[in-house]
C-alpha positions in Angstrom: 0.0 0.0 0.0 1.3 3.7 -1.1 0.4 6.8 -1.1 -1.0 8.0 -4.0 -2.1 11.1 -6.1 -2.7 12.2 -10.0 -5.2 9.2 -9.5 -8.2 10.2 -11.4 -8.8 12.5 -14.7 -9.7 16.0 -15.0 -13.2 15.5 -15.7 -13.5 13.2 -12.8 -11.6 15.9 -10.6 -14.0 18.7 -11.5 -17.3 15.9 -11.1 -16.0 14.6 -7.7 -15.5 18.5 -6.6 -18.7 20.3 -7.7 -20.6 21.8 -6.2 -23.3 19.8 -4.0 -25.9 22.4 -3.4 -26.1 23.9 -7.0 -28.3 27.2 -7.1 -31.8 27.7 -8.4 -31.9 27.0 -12.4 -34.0 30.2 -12.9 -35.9 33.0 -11.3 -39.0 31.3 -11.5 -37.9 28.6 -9.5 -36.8 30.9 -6.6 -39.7 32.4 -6.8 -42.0 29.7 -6.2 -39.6 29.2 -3.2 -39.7 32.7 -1.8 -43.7 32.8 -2.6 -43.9 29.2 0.1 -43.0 31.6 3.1 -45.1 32.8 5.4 -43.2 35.8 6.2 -43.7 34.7 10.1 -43.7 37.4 12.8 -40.9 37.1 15.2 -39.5 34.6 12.9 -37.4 31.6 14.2 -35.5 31.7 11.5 -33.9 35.1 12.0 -34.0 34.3 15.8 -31.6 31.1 15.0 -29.3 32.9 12.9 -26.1 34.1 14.7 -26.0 36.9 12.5 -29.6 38.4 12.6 -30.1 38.4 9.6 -34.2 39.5 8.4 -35.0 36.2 6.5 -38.5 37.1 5.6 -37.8 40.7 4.8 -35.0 39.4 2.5 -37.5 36.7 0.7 -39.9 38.9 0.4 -37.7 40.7 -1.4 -37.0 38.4 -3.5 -40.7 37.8 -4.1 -40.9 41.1 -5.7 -37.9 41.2 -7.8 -36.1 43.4 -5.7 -32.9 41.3 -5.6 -30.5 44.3 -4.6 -32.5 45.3 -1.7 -32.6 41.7 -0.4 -29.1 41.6 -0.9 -28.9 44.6 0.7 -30.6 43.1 4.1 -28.7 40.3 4.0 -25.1 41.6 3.7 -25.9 44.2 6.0 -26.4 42.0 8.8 -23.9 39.3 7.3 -21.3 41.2 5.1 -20.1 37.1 4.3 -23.8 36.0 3.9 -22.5 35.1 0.4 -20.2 32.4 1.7 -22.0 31.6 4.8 -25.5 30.3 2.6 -22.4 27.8 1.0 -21.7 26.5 4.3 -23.0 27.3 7.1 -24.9 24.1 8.9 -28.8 25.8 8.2 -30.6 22.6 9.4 -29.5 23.7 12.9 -30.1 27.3 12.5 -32.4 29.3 10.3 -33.9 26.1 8.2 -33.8 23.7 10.8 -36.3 26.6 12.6 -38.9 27.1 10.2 -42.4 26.1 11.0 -42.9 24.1 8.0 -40.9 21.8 9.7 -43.6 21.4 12.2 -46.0 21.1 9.4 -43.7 18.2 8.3 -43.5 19.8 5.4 -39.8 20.9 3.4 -38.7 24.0 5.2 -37.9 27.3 2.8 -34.4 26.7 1.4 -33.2 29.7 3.2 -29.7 29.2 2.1 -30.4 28.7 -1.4 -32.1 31.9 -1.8 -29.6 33.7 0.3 -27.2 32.7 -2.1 -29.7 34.1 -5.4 -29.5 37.1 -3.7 -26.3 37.4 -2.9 -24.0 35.6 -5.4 -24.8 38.3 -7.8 -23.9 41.4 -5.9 -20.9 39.8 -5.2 -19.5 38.9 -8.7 -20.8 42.1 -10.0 -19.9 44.6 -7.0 -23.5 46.0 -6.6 -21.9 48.8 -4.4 -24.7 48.2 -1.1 -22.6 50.0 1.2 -21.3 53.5 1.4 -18.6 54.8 3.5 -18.1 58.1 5.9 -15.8 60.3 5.3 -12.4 59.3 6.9 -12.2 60.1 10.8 -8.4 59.6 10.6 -8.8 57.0 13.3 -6.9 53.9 12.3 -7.5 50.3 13.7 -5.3 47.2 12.8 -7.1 43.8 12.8 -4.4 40.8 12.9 -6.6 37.8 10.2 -7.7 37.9 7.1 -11.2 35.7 8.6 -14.4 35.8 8.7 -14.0 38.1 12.4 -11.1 40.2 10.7 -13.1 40.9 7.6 -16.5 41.4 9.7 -14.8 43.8 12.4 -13.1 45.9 9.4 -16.3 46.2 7.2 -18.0 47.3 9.7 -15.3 49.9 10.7 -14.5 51.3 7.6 -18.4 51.6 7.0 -18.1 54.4 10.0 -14.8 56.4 8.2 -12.0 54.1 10.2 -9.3 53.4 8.5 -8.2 49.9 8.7 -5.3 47.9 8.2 -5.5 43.8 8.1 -2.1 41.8 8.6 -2.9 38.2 7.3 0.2 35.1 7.7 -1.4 33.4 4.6 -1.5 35.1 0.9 -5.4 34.9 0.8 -7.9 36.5 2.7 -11.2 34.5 3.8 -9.4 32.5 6.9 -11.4 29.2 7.7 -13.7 29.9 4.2 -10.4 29.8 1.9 -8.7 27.3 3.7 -10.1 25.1 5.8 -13.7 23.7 4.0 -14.5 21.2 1.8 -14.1 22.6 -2.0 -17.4 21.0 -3.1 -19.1 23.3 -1.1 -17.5 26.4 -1.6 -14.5 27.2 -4.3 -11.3 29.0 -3.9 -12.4 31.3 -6.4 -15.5 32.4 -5.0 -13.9 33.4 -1.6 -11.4 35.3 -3.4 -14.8 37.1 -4.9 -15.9 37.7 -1.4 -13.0 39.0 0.1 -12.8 41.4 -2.9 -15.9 42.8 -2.2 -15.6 43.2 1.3 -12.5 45.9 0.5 -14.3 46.8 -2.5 -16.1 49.6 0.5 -12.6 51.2 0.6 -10.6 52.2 3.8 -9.5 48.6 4.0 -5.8 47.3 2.8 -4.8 43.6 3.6 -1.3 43.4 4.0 -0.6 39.5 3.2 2.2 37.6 4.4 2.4 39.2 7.7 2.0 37.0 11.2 1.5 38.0 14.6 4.8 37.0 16.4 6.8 36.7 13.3 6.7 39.8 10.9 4.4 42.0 13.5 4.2 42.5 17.4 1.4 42.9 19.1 3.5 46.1 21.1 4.1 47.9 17.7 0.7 47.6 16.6 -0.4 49.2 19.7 1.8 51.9 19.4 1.1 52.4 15.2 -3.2 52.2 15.7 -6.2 53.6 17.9 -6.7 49.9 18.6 -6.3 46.8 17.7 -8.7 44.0 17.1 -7.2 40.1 17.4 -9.1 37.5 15.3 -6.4 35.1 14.6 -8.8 31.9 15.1 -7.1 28.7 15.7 -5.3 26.5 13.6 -3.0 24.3 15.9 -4.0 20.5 15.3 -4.5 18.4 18.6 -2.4 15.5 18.6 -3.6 12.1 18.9 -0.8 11.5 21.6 -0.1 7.9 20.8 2.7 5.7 19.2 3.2 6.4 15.8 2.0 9.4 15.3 5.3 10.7 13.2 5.3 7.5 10.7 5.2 8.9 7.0 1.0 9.3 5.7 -0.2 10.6 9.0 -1.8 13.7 8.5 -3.2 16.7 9.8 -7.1 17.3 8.2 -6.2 20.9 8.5 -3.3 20.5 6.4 -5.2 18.1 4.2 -7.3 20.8 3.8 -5.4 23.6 3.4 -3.4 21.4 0.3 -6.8 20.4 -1.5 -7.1 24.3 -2.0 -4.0 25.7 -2.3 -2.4 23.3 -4.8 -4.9 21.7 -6.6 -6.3 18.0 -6.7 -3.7 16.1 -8.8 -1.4 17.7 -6.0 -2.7 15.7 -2.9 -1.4 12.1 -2.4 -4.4 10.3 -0.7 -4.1 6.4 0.5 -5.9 3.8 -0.9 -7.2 2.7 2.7 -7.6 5.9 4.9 -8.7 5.9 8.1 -9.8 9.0 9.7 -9.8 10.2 13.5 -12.6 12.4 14.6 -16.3 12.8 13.9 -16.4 16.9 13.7 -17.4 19.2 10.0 -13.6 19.2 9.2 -13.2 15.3 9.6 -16.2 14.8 7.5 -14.9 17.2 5.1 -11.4 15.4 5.3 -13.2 11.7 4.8 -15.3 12.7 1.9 -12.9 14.9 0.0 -10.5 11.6 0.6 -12.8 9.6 -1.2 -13.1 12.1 -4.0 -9.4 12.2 -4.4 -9.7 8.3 -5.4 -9.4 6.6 -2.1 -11.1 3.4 -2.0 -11.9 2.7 1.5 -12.7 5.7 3.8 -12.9 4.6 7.7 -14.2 7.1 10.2 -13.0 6.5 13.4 -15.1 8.1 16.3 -15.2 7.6 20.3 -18.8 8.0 21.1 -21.7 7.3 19.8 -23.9 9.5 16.8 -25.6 10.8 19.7 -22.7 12.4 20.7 -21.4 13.4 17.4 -20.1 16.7 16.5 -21.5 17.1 13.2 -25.1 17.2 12.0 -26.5 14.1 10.3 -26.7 16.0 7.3 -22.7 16.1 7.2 -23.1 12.2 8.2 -25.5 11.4 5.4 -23.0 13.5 2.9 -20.1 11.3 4.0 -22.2 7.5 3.9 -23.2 8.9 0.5 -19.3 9.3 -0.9 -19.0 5.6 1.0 -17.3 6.4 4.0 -17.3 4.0 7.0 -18.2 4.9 10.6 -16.7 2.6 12.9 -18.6 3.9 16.4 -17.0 4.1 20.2 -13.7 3.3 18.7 -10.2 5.0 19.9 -7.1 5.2 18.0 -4.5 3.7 20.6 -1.3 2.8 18.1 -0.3 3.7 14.3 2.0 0.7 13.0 4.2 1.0 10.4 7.1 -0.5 8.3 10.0 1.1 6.8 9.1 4.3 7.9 5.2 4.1 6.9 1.8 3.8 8.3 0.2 0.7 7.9 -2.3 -0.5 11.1 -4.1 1.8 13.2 -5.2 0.0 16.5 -8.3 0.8 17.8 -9.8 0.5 21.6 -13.6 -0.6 21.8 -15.0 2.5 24.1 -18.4 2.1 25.5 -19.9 4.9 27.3 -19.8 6.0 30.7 -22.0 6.9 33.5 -23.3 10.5 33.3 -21.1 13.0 35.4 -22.8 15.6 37.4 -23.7 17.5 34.2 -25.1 14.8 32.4 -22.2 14.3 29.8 -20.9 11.0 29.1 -17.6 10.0 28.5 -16.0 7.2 26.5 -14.2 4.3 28.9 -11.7 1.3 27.5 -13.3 -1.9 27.7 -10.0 -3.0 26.8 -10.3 -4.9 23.8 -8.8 -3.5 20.6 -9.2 -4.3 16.6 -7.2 -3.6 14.0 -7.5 -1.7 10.6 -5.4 -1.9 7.3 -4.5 1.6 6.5 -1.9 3.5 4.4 -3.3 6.7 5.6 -4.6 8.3 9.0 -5.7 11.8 9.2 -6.4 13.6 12.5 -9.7 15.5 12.5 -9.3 15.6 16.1 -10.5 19.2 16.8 -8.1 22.2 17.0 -6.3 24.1 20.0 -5.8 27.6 20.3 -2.4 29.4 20.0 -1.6 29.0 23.7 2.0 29.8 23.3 1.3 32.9 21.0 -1.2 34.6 23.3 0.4 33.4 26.5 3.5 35.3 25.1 1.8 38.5 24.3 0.3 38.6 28.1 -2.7 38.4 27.0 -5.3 36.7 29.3 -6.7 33.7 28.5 -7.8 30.2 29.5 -5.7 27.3 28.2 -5.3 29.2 25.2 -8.6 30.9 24.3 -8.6 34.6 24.9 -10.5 36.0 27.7 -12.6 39.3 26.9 -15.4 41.0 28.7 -18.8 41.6 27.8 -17.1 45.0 25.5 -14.9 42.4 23.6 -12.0 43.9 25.2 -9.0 41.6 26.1 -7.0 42.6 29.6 -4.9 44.9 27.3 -6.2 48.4 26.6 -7.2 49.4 23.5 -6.7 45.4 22.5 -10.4 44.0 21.4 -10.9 39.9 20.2 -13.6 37.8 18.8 -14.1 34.6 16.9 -12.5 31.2 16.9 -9.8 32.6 19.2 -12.3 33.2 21.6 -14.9 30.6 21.4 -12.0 28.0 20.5 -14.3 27.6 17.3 -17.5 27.6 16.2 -19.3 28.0 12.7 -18.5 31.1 10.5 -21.4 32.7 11.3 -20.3 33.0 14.8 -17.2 34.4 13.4 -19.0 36.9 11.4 -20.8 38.2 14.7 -17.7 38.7 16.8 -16.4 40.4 14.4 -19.5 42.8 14.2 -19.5 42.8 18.2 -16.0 43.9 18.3 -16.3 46.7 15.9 -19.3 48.4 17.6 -16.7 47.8 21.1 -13.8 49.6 19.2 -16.2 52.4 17.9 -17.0 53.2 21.7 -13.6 53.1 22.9 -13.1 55.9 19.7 -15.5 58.0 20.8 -14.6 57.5 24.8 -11.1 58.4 23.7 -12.0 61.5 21.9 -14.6 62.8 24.7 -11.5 62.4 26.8 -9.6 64.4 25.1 -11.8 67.5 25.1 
């Protein structure tokens, strides 16, 4: 068994990777959609959205051929509402809280027609947002992500000047680099991120990374403030034997490859096994599969109940042909000459609830055995610990600690997002990043009342 690439043809490339939630064929069609809703009051739908956004404003909208104005209410609320009807996980949030659903009936395809409305103004510019004049109050925001891009939108939408430094050479964070590219391309979020500086008063400086090319001292000294959305991106480790032999990979990096260089580019096993049961671990199993693996393993401690994912990211990844092997541990890689091929599994079964009610996975002690030429870790991610620890900026094993005003124990130092939360879904990222630019437009205008 080898590691492989260059497996499959071009035409089976660009099948395997297309998009699997293609948009409505013609107006009509999202019309009929838009003309299902009931327009509720106090709709559940815009209560389950992170983001606020007015769902039955913006379909009704849509209703009436006023496609600007409903991309309008959309990206006003969501300035990535583009990418986030791609990928956010809607069956838990705005679709998954429509009433038809209690009718038992299809809910509205919220996403879908968030993206009618919205793919357009994108790709053509539709200039939605205008921009104060210039305060001369200037605000660096360290990532390029969906916080860094919310926080300065909404700051240069008030006259700040803002400066982004980014360590990668795109913008778009988690939507450029880290999701599956069947649901949302490369080229797309390049779109996005173009429009987002399209407003003006926004330059991205690429290549630059906190603790390498910047300090977090000299950005205090150069700006008004400072807003940190760095996310996370450390891998955790599985901690056991093994875990250096040659095809173990990281499902970030995995990732992160598939995107940046291409499909022929990534060598995939022919039996890969992967560890975790989380949206990047399906998104590593499935794209796996599409790169011409021919046995996928999922390898996951507890039980679906427990399950990170939603069975909708489940369903996607039985589809492709994945296999879920249930309250199973990865306790050894083996390998010969330098290269994976065993993983060794502990059987788990599940605990007696702890005084919250969780369950936890316990050995039975009995193991099995898989064939594999691959392993990649979809184990979850840790925050920069090291990297915020060394900037002295509090924080708990990692995650930064801010107060209710998004304000970290620095002054004039604000955070939001993934580096926060330790990582949610984009949306949420979008929200901090609105959050913490309505906390550094205070702290502005507290700072200029002071001064008179």
């Amino acid at each position: 068994m080898a590691i492989l690439n260059n497996r499959l043809t071009a035409e089976q490339y660009e099948q395997n990777f297309s998009d699997i939630h293609p948009p409505f064929e013609s107006r009509e069609a999202a019309l009929v959609e838009a003309n299902r809703c009931l327009f509720c009051y106090d709709a559940p739908c815009t209560k389950s959205c992170p983001t606020s956004i007015n769902v039955p404003k913006f379909i009704k909208q849509i209703s009436t051929d006023n496609l600007k104005g409903s991309a309008y209410t959309i990206l006003d609320a969501n300035i990535m509402g583009g990418g986030c009807s791609k990928v956010c996980p809607v069956e838990k949030l705005c679709e998954g809280s429509c009433v038809y659903n209690l009718l038992h009936e299809p809910p509205i395809p919220i996403a879908k027609l968030q993206r009618y409305a919205t793919e357009k103004a994108i790709a053509q510019k539709w200039p939605l947002f205008s921009r104060k004049p210039s305060t001369g109050r200037t605000v660096a925001v360290v990532g390029a992500g969906p916080a860094g891009l919310s926080c300065a939108h909404a700051l240069s939408r008030e006259g700040v000047d803002v400066t982004i430094y980014e360590k990668e050479p795109k913008g778009g964070g988690l939507m450029t680099y880290g999701i599956a590219a069947y649901k949302v391309t490369p080229a797309f979020c390049q779109e996005e991120v173009n429009y987002i500086t399209s407003l003006g008063g926004i330059e991205i400086r690429y290549g630059q990374e906190l603790g390498q090319n910047v300090s977090l001292t000299e950005l205090r000294a150069q700006y008004d403030a400072v807003y940190l959305g760095i996310g996370v991106g450390v891998a955790r480790q599985l901690e056991i034997p093994g875990e250096d032999l040659f095809g173990v990979e990281d499902a970030i990096r995995f990732i992160y490859d598939i995107r940046e260089k291409g499909y022929p580019s990534v060598p995939v096993g022919d039996k890969v096994a992967v560890i975790g049961l989380g949206m990047t671990a399906i998104d590593a199993a499935t794209q796996a599969k599409r790169l011409g693996a021919k046995e996928v393993t999922i390898v996951y401690r507890r039980t679906q109940a427990e399950m990170p994912s939603t069975d909708v990211e489940l369903d996607l990844a039985k589809l492709d042909g994945c296999r879920i092997n249930w309250l199973a541990a990865p306790k050894e890689i083996k390998g010969e000459h330098g290269r994976v091929t065993q993983l060794v599994c502990s059987v788990m079964e599940m605990g007696v609830p702890d005084t919250s009610g969780r369950r936890s996975p316990v050995d039975t002690g009995e193991t099995f055995t898989l064939d594999v030429d691959m392993v990649i870790k979809a184990a979850g991610q840790v925050p920069f610990e090291e990297l915020v620890s060394r900037n002295q900026l509090a924080n708990w094993k990692g995650k930064i600690t801010i107060n209710d005003h998004c304000a970290t124990n620095m002054p004039g130092v604000f955070a939001g997002g993934d580096c926060v939360n330790g990582g949610k879904e984009v949306v949420d990222a979008v929200q901090a990043g609105k959050d913490g630019a309505r906390a550094i437009l205070e702290h502005l205008a507290k700072s200029e009342r002071a001064k008179e």
